[in-house]
N, C-alpha and C positions, 0 to 999 in steps of 0.2 A: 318657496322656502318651506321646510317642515323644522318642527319640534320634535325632538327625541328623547322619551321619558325612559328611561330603565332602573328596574328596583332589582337589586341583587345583594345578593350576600355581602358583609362587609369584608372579607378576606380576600374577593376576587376584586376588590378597588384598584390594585396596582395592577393586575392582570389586563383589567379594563382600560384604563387609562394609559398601557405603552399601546393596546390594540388601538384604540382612538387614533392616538399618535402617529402610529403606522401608517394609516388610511387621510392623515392629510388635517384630522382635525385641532384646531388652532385653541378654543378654550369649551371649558366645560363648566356645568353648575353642580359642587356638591353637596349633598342635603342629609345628614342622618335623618331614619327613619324608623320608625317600629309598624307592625303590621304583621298579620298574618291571612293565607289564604287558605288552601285546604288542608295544611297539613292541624291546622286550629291549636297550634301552641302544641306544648308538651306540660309534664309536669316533674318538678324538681324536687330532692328530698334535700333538706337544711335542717343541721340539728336535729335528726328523729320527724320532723314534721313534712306532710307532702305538703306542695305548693303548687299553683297550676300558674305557668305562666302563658297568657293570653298571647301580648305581643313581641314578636322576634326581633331582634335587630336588625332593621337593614338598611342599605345606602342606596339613596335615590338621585338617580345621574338624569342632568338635564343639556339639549342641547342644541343649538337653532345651526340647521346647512341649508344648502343648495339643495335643490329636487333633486338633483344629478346624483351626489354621494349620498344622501338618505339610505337607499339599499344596500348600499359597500359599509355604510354603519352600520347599519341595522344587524348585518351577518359576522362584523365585526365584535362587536359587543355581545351576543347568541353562544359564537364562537370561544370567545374568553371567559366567561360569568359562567357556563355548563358546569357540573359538576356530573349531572348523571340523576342526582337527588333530588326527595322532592324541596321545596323551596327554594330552588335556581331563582326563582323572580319571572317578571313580566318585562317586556316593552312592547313603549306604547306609540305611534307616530302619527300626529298630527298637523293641520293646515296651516302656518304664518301668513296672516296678511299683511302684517306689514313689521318691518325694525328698524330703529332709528339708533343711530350714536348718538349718546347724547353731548360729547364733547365738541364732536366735529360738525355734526350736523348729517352725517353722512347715513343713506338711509338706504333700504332695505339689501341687495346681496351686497354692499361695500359696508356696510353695518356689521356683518356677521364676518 
């Protein structure tokens, strides 16, 4: 199983989320976030005064599959969240060793 972490813009969340949908994905975890990477904030004028703002807003999507579909995510999500600009985001995919329901009992790929 992998985990699939992507940080994207908060305006591409619907965009992301029918692509998800598309490719078969059943639930997702959503997180606001603030953060910035190269673009290192900007700065805003309020009232005559500048103001730097450090961190951006963004939404950080989290999500546990199969090995199998991991790639078909992965270009899924790439795919929707692009803009062309910089601060598009990151994703990030990592190893599951193990998941459990906790209702059913039911554990790793009948879990997810």
């Amino acid at each position: 199983m992998k985990k699939i972490e992507a940080i994207i813009k908060p305006f591409k969340l619907d965009e992301v989320k029918e692509a998800l949908h598309e490719v078969g994905v059943s639930g997702i975890t959503v997180t606001e976030a603030k953060g910035f990477g190269r673009q290192k904030g900007h700065t805003e004028l309020y009232r005559g005064a500048e103001y730097v703002v450090d961190f951006l807003p963004k939404v950080k999507l989290e999500v546990v599959v199969s090995d199998e579909l991991a790639d078909r995510i992965v270009e899924a999500i790439a795919a929707a969240a692009q803009t062309g600009r910089i601060g598009d985001g990151k994703i990030f995919v990592s190893h599951v060793e193990t998941a459990l329901r906790i209702r059913t009992g039911e554990k790793d790929d009948a879990a997810i």
